[in-house]
Every structure is written in structure tokens, then in C-alpha cells.
N, C-alpha and C positions, 0 to 999 in steps of 0.2 A: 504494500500500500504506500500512496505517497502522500506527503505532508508540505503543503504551505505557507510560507512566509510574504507577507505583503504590507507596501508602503509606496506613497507618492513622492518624491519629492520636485520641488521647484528650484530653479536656480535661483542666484542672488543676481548674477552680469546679465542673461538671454532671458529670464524668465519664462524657460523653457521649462513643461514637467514633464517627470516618468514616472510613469508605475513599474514598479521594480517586483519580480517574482522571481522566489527563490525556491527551490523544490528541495525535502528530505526524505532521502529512502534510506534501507537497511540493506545494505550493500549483500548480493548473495541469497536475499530473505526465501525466493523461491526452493534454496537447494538446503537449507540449515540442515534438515535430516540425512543429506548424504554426504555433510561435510566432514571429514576427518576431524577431530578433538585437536591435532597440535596444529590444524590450519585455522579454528574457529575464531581464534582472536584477532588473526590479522587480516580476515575473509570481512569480517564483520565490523571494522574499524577502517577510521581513515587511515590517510600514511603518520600523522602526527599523534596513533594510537589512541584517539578520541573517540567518542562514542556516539557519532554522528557523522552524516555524508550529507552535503549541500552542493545544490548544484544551482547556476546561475542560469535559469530558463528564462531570463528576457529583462530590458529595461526599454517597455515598452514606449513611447511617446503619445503621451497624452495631451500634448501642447494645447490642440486644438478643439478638442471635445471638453465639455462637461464631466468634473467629477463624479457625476452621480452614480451609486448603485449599477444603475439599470444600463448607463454607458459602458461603465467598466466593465461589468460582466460579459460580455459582449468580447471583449478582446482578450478574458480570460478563458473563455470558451476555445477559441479561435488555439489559440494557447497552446491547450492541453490538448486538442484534437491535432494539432500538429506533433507532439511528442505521442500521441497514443497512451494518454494515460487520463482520460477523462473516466476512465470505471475505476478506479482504485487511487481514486483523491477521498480523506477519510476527516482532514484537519486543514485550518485556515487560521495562520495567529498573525493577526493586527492590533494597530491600536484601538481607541473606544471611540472612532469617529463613526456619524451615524450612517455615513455611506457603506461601513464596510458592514453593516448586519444587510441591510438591502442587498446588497451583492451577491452574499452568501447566502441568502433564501432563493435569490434569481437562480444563481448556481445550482441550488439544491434542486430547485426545479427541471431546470433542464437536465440533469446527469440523473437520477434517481433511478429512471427506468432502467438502464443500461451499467447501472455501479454493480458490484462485486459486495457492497456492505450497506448499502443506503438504501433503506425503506421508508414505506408509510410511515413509519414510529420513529425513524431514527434517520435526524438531519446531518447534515455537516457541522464535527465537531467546530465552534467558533471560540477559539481560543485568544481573547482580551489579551495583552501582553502585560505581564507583571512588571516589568520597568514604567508601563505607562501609569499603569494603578499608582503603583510606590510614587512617583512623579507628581502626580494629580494631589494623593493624600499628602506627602510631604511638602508641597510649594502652598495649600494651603494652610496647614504646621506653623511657617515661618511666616508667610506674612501675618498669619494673626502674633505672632510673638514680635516678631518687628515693632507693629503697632502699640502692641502692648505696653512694650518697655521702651517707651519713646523712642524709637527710629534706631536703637542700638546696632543693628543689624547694618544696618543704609550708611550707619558713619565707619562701622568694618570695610563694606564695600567702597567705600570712597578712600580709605586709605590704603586699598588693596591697588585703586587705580593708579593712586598719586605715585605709589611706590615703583608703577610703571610707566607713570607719563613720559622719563628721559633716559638716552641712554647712560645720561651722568647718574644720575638718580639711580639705577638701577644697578650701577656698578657699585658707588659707594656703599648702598646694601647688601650687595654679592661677602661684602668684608664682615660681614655681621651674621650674616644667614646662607646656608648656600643653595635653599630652595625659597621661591615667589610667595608670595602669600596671591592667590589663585584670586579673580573678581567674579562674582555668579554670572551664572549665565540663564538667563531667565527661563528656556525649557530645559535644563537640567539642574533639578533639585538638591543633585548629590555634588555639582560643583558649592551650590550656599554651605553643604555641609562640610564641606572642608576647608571651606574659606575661613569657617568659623573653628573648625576644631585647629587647623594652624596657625590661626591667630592666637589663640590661649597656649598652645604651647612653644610659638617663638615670642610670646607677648615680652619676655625683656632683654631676647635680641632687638625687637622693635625699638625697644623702650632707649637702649644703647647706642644702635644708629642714632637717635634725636637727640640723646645726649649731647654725643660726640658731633653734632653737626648743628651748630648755630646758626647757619641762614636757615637749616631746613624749619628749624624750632621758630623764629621766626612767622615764616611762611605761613605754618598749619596751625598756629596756636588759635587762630581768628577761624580756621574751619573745625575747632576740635575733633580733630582725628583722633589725637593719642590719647587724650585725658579719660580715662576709664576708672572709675573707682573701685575701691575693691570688692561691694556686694556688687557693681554690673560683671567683672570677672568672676564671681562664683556663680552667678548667673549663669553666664558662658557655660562654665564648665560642665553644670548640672545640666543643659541644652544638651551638650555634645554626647554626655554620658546616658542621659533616656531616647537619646533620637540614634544610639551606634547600632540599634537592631537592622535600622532601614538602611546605613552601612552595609553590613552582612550581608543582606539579602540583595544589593545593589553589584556585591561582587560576586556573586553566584551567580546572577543574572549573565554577566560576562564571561562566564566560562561556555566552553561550548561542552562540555563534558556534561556537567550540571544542568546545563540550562533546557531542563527536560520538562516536559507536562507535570511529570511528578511533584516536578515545583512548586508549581501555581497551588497545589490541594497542601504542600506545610505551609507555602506562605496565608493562606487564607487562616490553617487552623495557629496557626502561631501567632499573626497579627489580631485573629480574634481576643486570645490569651492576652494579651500585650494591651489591648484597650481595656477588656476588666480589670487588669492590674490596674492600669491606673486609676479609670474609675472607685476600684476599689482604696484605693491609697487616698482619695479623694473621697472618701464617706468615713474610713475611719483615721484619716488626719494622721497616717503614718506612710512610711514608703521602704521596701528592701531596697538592699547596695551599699558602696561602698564608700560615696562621694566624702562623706566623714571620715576624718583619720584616727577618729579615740580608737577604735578596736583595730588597729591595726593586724593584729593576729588571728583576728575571729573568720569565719567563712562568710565572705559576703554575704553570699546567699539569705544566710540566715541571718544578717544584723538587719535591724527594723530599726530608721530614726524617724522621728517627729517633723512632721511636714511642715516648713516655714513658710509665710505668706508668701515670699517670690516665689519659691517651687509649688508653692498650691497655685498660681498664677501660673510657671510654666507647665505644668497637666494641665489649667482648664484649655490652655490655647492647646494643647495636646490633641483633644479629645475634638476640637474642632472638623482634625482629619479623620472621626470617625464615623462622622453622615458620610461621607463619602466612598467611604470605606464597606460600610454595611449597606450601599448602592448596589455594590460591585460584588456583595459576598451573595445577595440574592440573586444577583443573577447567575453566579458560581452555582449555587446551593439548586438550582433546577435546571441545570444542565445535564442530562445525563450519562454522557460521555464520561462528566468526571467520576463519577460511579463506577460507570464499565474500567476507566483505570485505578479505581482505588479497590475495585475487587481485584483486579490484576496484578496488587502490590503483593506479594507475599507475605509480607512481614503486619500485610492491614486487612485486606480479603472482606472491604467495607468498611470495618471495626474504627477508621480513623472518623471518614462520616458519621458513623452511627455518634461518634461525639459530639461530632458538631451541628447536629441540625433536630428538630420535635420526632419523635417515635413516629408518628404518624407519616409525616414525609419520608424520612427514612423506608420507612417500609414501603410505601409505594414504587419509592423509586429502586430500592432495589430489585424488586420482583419487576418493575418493568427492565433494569439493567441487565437481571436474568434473560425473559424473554428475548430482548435484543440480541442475546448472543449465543442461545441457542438456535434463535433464527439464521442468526450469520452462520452457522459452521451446518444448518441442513443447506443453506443456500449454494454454500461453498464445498459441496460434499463432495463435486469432479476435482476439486483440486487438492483434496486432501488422501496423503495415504491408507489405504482401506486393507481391511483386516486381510482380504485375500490376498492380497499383494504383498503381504511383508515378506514370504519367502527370497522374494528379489533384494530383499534389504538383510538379510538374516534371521530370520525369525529369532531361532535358537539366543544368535547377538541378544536381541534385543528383549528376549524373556529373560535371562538370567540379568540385564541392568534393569527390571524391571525389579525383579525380585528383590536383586541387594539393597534397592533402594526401599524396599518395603512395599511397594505398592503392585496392584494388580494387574493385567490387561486391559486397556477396553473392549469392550464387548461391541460396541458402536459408537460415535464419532459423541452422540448426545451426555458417554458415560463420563467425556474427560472430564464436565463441569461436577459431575455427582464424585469423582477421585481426588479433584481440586479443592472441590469443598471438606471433604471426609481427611482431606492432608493437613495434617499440624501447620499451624504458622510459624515462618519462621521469626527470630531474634531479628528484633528491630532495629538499622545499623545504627553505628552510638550517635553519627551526627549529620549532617543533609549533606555533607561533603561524599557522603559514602552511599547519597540512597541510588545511585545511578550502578555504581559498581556492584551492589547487590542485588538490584532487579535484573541487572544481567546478567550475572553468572545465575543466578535462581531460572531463568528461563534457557537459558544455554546449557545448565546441566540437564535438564529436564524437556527438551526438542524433539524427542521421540515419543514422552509419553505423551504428551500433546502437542501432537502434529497441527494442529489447527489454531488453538489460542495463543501459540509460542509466535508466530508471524503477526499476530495485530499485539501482543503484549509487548513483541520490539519495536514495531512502528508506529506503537503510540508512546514507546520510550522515546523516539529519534523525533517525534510532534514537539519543537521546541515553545518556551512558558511566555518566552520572549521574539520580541522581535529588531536584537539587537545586531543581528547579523543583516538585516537590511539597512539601518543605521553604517553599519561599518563601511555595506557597499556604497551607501551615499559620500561616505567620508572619501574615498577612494575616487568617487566620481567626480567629485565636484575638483579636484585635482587636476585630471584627465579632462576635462571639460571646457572649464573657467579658462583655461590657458590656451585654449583654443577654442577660438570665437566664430570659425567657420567650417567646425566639424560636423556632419550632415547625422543624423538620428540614427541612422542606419548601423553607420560604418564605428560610432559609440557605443551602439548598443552591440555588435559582433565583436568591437575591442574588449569592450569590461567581461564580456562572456569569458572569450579566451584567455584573459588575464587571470581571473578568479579559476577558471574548472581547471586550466592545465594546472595552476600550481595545487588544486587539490587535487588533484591524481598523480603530483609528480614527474608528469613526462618530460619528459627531456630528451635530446637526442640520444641518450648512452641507454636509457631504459625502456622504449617504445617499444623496440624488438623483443625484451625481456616481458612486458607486461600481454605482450599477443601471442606468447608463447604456446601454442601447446600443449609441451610437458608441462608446464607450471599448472597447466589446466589438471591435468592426469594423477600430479601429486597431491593436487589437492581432493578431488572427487574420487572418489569409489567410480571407476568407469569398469564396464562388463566387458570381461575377454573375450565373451563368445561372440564380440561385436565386428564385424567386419573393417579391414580400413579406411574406406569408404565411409560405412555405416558413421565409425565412431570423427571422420572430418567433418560430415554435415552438420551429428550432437554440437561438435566442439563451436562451430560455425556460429550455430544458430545462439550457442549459449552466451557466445561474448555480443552476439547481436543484441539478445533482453540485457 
């Protein structure tokens, strides 16, 4: 199945746009069950042993049409009938702009009849991107705190600019600090957040440069930049120390390892967590942490101090970002996709939902999460290995890894779900940096007993939470672009293609030959001797063709 990444962007010089579409598949996903064990990591990973394949299907130009829904759709169609893969699109992650639900319904419309997984009941997963959520909640965060505490925030970023206005300027600070203090940048929320957490912690390098430079002190004493007292610094600091969650999740987001579906369902249930903390710190006038240094030796965790009126001030403006928040978690909360992947988690098999949402939903939605997916594997029954057929694979092989592993046969394609649920859950890995690494090897050991659920549990691992890899292509573009003012649409959109896919498949002139190889084919699959040479050229032919 393949998974989409989508975003518009416009220039700043031509005011030219595109709509950039990125595709992710599970490199192999058709042959998992005939793949050898010591080739399945590097069959199923990119070259930079990540756990994702992206490929750069188009940056279409959109210059001249309408945004809208019902436009675009139109030329994502076009799109994916040109690759052949309009039946086995299963996910779409954009941001929360309202064009891109219209789209994705248009979509759904059109492919449904003719999809491999899309029914009546079950639409195109629409995956929100969790950098835009984090973005939206935190940018409103700080302007209610800005305000709050008289513009403290606006006189940071003004000193952040000053510090950059020259290149005199900039060097006599190089002597005091040897990294910037960064100025926000109004659609990224996590640059405010560092402007501010590096301000408090080079605040007297700062303070040193100004010393030691009397025109500058001069200069900025009439725009009070430096003058900070010392509750607006513990301010700060207490800022930097409740808001380092959104931190954490803003560099996971970046990873392409991590930056999986599975994400989107901790970040929802953690940042749930994370607002009744506060809430709760704010009814009973205490708060956990560490930001006090009396107990130096005690376990944060467990020290409780007494909430002073600035910090009960920074959680109310906290809690501001949690209308927003709890927007964005109902819409989470009735999606059912995200169900179909949190029964697909091992280590949750629903149990994470079942926490977070009324019994009564819950239970609907997983019996209708059932249905969906037993529907999908009667649907999908030609393309799944069937009981007669395992002789071609080993039967014997594959009873005795059945056994060791403790578990039974199935009997038919419907028993895998009644095996999976009857299987122990596994240990829940210790931290989100690991949930990627163990839903994989959980579905990679496991490829044979479930021939059918093992190919959408990979490719709705590889459905990334974000859409920070079309970001990155912008970043790249606008490079390639900008500098060239009379580059035609065409001939940009077949450069950034080739740019981005060769260097993620690594071709080059010394490994072209190596990767159309053959042999390399033959080591890696179980090919049948009794296959002609002939017979087994066409196999190999047609294989590197999908």
C-alpha cells in the first residue's frame, strides 16, 4: 500500500505554486514472506537504514488554478493513474487546511470502487500532521504569555534582532557566545522556543557583551532590551521548563525513523496527560518538578512545590492551547484508522485508546475497527498466501516456527485476527524513541503467521504523523528555484524529482549495475530451481519492474 505526503507551496521572487506529493511505500512489502531473515533489514529499509522509503512523485504547478479541494484533486488523480497506484493509496498527511479534507473525500470518491482496502465504511486514512497541531497549540501558548507578562517575549525578540543587525555587532558577540540567540519566526513555534530557552541560558554572556561595550549600552538602554529583573528571569525559566514537552515531540517529529502514525496516537495521549497536569496543578495550587533547588537530591518527579502567582499565571496562559488542542483530539478520537493502528500496536492491541476516550465510543469503534479488517483480508484473499499453497513455501518450515513461537496455524485467512487477539501483548518499549523499532521487528518476526495484517501493519508504520518531509522538499526548492528566474515548471519539477529519488536509492554510476543485479535478486528470495532460465529472467524482470 502506499502512503501520502502533501503541501502547497508558493514562492517568495515568481509567486509561482506547487503542490508537492510525496509517496511512502514499504520497500519489498509484496514478497516479506519469501524474504530470507538476514536480507529483511536491508530489503525493508532505506540505504541510511531508516525505517521509511519516500519517493518524490511530482511538484506539480499549481500556478494557475485554484486551490481548492475539488481542483487539486483533479491533478492528484491524474497523478497516481500515471504511476498505477490509484488502488493501494490507504493515507494522506497534510496540514489542517480546509482544502485538504475536501480533497481527500473527492479522492475517496473517485478510487473507492477500484482500491484494494477502501470501502463503504472505510475512507482515506487523513492524517492532520502533528508538527502543524504542536504549531497551532504552541504559537497560541506564547502569544497569550507575551501579553500576559507585558511584551517580555517581543523585547527577547528584539534583542535577538539587534544582536544581528551588523556584521560589527555580531562579531563582537561571536567573543562572548559562540552561538546566535535565534529571532522567531512566526510559522515556527519551536524557533520562539528557543529563542527563549537560549536567552536564559546565555543571559550573562549577554549581560557581559553590554558590559564590556559602552556604545552598545548606550544605544539599547532607551529600547530596554537587557534590563530583565530577576522574577521576569525565573519566569523565563519556568516557561522553558513546562513548555520542553513540545520540545521533545518537535524533535521526533524530525526524525524520519520516528516520525511514524504511531506518533500522532502518544502525542494525542500524552499531551492529553500534560493538560490535566496542569489543570490539575491549577485546582490544587501545587505543581511537580524541579525548577526549585531546596531538594536538590530528591527525585523530581516526586517533589511537589506550591504554585506562585507568576506560575499560576504561566499554566492559565498554558491551558489556552488546550481549546485547540481538544479541537484536534476529536477529530483524532473518530477517526478510525487510528484504531485499526493502535490494535496493530503490539504492545496496545487498542488498550492505549481504551484510555483515552468514554467506554461507549471505544466500543463502537473498535468492533467497527474489527469489521474493517476483517473485511480487508476477505477482500484481499487472491493476494494473500493460502493454506494450500504453503507446500511451495515449506510447510514443515513454517509449522515448526509456528510452534516455537507458541502459537497455532490458521485454519483461514479470518483466524489471524482471533491468534492476534488470543497472543499476549507485548512489553511496552521504555520510550517513543523505541516505538518504531519495536513494531517492527514485532511484525517482521511474525510475516508468516500473518500473511495479510503484516503488509498494512508496515505500511501504516511507513504513513508518516508528519509532514515535515515536504517542508524539507520546499526548503530545497526554493534554493533550486529562486536563483533561477527562468526555469520552466516542467524541467523543476523532473530536477527536484531526480535530485531527491536518486540520492535515496543511492545510485550512482559504480552501483547501478550492482543494484539491477540478478544475483543480488536470487540471494535475496527463495527462487525455485525447478524454474527454467527463461522462466526465472521474466520472474526477475517483472519483479524489479513492481
Amino acid at each position: 500500500f502506499v502512503s501520502l505526503a502533501i503541501d502547497i507551496w508558493t514562492t517568495s521572487s515568481r509567486k509561482d505554486s506547487y503542490l508537492a506529493v510525496i509517496a511512502y511505500i514499504v520497500p519489498n512489502s509484496a514478497f516479506i514472506s519469501q524474504l530470507k531473515l538476514e536480507f529483511l533489514e536491508s530489503a525493508l529499509k532505506n540505504n541510511s537504514g531508516q525505517y521509511q522509503c519516500k519517493i518524490v512523485l511530482s511538484l506539480i504547478d499549481v500556478g494557475a488554478i485554484r486551490h481548492t479541494g475539488d481542483d487539486l484533486c483533479a491533478y492528484i488523480i491524474s497523478l497516481l493513474r500515471k504511476y498505477d497506484i490509484s488502488d493501494k493509496i490507504i493515507a494522506i498527511t497534510g496540514d489542517n487546511a480546509g482544502n485538504n479534507k475536501t480533497l481527500i473525500d473527492n479522492l475517496y470518491f473517485n478510487l473507492k470502487s477500484t482500491s484494494l482496502i477502501l470501502d463503504d465504511g472505510l475512507g482515506i486514512f487523513m492524517v492532520r500532521c502533528t508538527a502543524h497541531v504542536l504549531n497551532l497549540i504552541a504559537g497560541s501558548m506564547y502569544r497569550k504569555l507575551n501579553e500576559k507578562f507585558d511584551g517580555l517575549l517581543t523585547r527577547i525578540e528584539r534583542l535577538a534582532h539587534y544582536l544581528l543587525s551588523t556584521s560589527k555587532i555580531r562579531s563582537d558577540y561571536s567573543e562572548f557566545s559562540k552561538r546566535i540567540l535565534p529571532p522567531k519566526n512566526d510559522t515556527r513555534w519551536y524557533s520562539e522556543f528557543l529563542m527563549i530557552d537560549i536567552f536564559v541560558e546565555d543571559y550573562d554572556k549577554i549581560m557581559s557583551f553590554f558590559a564590556n561595550k559602552e556604545e552598545n549600552i548606550k544605544k539599547t538602554k532607551k529600547q530596554n532590551f537587557f534590563e530583565y529583573s530577576h522574577s521576569e528571569l525565573e519566569i523565563l525559566r519556568f516557561i522553558v521548563e513546562k513548555t520542553r514537552l513540545f520540545k521533545h515531540f518537535y524533535y521526533v517529529t524530525q526524525n524520519d525513523s520516528k516520525n511514524s502514525v504511531l506518533l500522532s496516537i502518544t502525542f494525542y495521549k500524552v499531551f492529553s496527560s500534560y493538560f490535566e497536569d496542569i489543570n490539575h496543578s491549577l485546582d490544587s495550587g501545587f505543581f511537580e518538578g524541579s525548577f526549585k533547588d531546596e531538594q536538590k537530591n530528591a527525585d523530581p518527579s516526586k517533589c511537589t512545590f506550591p504554585l506562585e502567582p507568576s506560575q499560576k499565571d504561566v499554566f492559565e496562559c498554558i491551558t489556552t492551547g488546550k481549546d485547540k488542542f481538544l479541537n484536534y483530539f476529536a477529530l483524532f478520537s473518530n477517526e478510525i484508522w487510528y484504531f485499526i493502528v493502535d490494535f496493530l500496536t503490539p504492545w496496545s492491541k487498542t488498550a492505549i485508546l481504551k484510555s483515552m476516550v468514554s467506554p461507549g465510543k471505544f466500543n463502537a469503534m473498535r468492533e467497527k475497527a474489527l469489521k474493517e479488517l476483517y473485511s480487508f483480508i476477505r477482500k484481499n484473499s487472491d493476494l494473500i498466501v493460502q493454506n494450500e499453497e504453503k507446500d511451495e513455501v515449506g510447510e514443515d518450515y513454517l509449522f515448526l516456527t509456528y510452534l516455537n513461537r507458541g502459537i497455532n496455524l490458521p485454519s483461514s485467512n479470518d483466524d489471524e485476527i482471533a491468534i492476534y487477539l488470543n497472543e499476549t501483548r507485548i512489553s511496552s518499549p521504555n520510550s517513543i524513541e523505541n516505538h518504531a523499532e519495536s513494531y517492527f521487528t514485532y511484525w517482521i518476526q511474525r510475516r508468516e503467521v500473518y500473511p495479510s495484517l503484516c503488509p498494512l501493519a508496515l505500511s501504516l508504520m511507513y504513513t508518516k504523523s508528519s509532514s515535515v518531509d515536504v517542508e524539507r522538499l520546499f526548503s530545497q526548492a526554493r534554493y533550486v528555484l529562486e536563483r533561477r528566474g527562468k526555469m520552466k515548471a516542467n524541467t523543476f519539477n523532473i530536477l527536484m524529482r531526480l535530485k531527491h529519488n536518486f540520492q535515496l536509492f543511492g545510485l550512482s554510476s559504480n552501483n547501478v549495475n550492482t543494484v539491477y543485479d540478478d544475483r543480488y535478486l536470487d540471494k535475496a528470495i527463495d527462487v525455485d530451481d525447478k524454474l527454467s532460465p527463461s522462466d526465472s529472467d521474466t520472474d526477475t524482470d517483472d519483479l524489479w519492474e513492481l
